[in-house]
N, C-alpha and C positions, 0 to 999 in steps of 0.2 A: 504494500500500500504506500502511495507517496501523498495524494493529499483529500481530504484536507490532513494536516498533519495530525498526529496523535495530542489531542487536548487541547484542538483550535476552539477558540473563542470568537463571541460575536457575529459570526457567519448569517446572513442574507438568508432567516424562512421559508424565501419565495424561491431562492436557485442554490443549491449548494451542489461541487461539481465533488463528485466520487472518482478519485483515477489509481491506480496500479499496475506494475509492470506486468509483463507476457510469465506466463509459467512453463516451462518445457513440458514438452507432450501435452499441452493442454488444448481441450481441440474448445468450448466453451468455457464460460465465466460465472458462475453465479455468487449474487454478494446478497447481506440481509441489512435491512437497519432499523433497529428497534429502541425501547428505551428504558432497557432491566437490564441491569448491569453486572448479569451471570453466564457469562460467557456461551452463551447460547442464545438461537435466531428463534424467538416467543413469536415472530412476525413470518412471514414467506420467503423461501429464497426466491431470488428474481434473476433467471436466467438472461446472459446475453453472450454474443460474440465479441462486444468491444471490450479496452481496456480502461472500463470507466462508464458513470451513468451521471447524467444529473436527474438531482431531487426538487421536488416543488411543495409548497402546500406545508412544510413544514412547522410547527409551533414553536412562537416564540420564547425565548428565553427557555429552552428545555435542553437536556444533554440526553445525546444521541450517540448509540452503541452499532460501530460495523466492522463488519469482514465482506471478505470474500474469498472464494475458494479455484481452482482450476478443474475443469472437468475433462474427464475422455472414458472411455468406452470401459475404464476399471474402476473407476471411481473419482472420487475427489481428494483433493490435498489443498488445507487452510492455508493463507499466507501468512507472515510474520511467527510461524511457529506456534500458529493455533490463536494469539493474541487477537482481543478486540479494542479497535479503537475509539476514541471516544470525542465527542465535539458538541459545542455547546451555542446552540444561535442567541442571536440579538432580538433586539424588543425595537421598532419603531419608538421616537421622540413620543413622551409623554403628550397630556394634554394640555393645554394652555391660553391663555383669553391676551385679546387687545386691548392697550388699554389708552393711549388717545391718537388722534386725536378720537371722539366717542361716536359710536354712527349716527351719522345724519345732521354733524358740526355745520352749523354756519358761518359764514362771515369769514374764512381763515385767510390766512395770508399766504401769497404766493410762495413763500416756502414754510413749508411746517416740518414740525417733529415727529415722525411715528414711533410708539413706547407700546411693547407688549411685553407681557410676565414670562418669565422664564421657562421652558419647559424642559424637563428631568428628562435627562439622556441626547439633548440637541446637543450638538458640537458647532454647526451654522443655522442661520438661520434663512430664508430667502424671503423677500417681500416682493411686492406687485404694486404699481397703482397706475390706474388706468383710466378713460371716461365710458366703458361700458358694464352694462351691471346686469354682464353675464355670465355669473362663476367661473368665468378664464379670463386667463391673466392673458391680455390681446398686444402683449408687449413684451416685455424680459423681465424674468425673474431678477435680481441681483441679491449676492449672497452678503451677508455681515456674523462677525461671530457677537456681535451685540444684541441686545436686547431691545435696540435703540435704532431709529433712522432718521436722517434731515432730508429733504427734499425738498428743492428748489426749482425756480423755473415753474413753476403753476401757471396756468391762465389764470387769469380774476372771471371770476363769476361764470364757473366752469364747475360741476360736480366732478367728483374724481371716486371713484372707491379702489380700497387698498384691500389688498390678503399677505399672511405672511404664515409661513410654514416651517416646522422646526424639520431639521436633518442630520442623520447619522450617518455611520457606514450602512447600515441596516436599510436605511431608504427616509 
């Protein structure tokens, strides 16, 4: 088995890539991944010809037990010496609220502050602001690792609506 490594951390829920080298005489592949940490597959093995699978749909923030084994027409042989390994995914950025300017501000000035609360697990964060108020950002994200944004250049007497979205490795 080469990755994810033995005791990776953090890993992506949504894709986690399962890869291992060739076995001699091995004519298929099957590998298992479950989440009981007794050195046995509680789940199915799942047969392939490649050197490797990716996983989706995963649970977050959970630790996850795999192998994989080589097959041919006499049996199977585990890799790493029977060893399972183990990996542990990430949680998407917590919850978290805006906080000005407040929806539906009047009167503001051509450049304003946006300030939203922190959210548990962001590392950046991305904002938006735009003049249409169609849940998509019709412009560019831009990323800041603060809590905090200035924005300049407004039109006067122009709506604008802003979103801002916390981000990790995780997504």
């Amino acid at each position: 088995k080469s990755t994810p490594v033995n005791g990776a951390t953090g890993l992506n829920p949504s894709s986690v890539a399962l890869v291992w080298g060739t076995s001699t005489g091995a004519t298929s592949y099957e590998y298992c991944v479950d989440t009981s940490n007794n050195n046995a597959c509680d789940a199915a093995w799942t047969s392939t010809a490649n050197l490797g699978a990716t996983l989706s749909g995963l649970a977050s923030s959970t630790t996850y037990y795999w192998q994989v084994r080589g097959r041919n027409t006499l049996g199977t042989t585990d890799a790493d010496s029977s060893a399972w390994w183990s990996f542990t995914t990430g949680s998407l950025p917590g919850a978290f609220n805006k906080a000005t300017p407040v929806n539906g501000a009047t009167g503001q000035a051509t450049s304003v502050n946006l300030s939203w609360t922190q959210s548990l697990g962001a590392s950046t964060y991305e904002y938006c602001v735009d003049t249409s108020n169609n849940s998509n950002c019709d412009t560019s994200w831009t990323s800041t690792a603060n809590a905090s944004a200035s924005v300049t250049g407004l039109a006067s007497g122009t709506t604008y609506y802003w979103q801002v979205r916390g981000r990790n490795g995780v997504g």
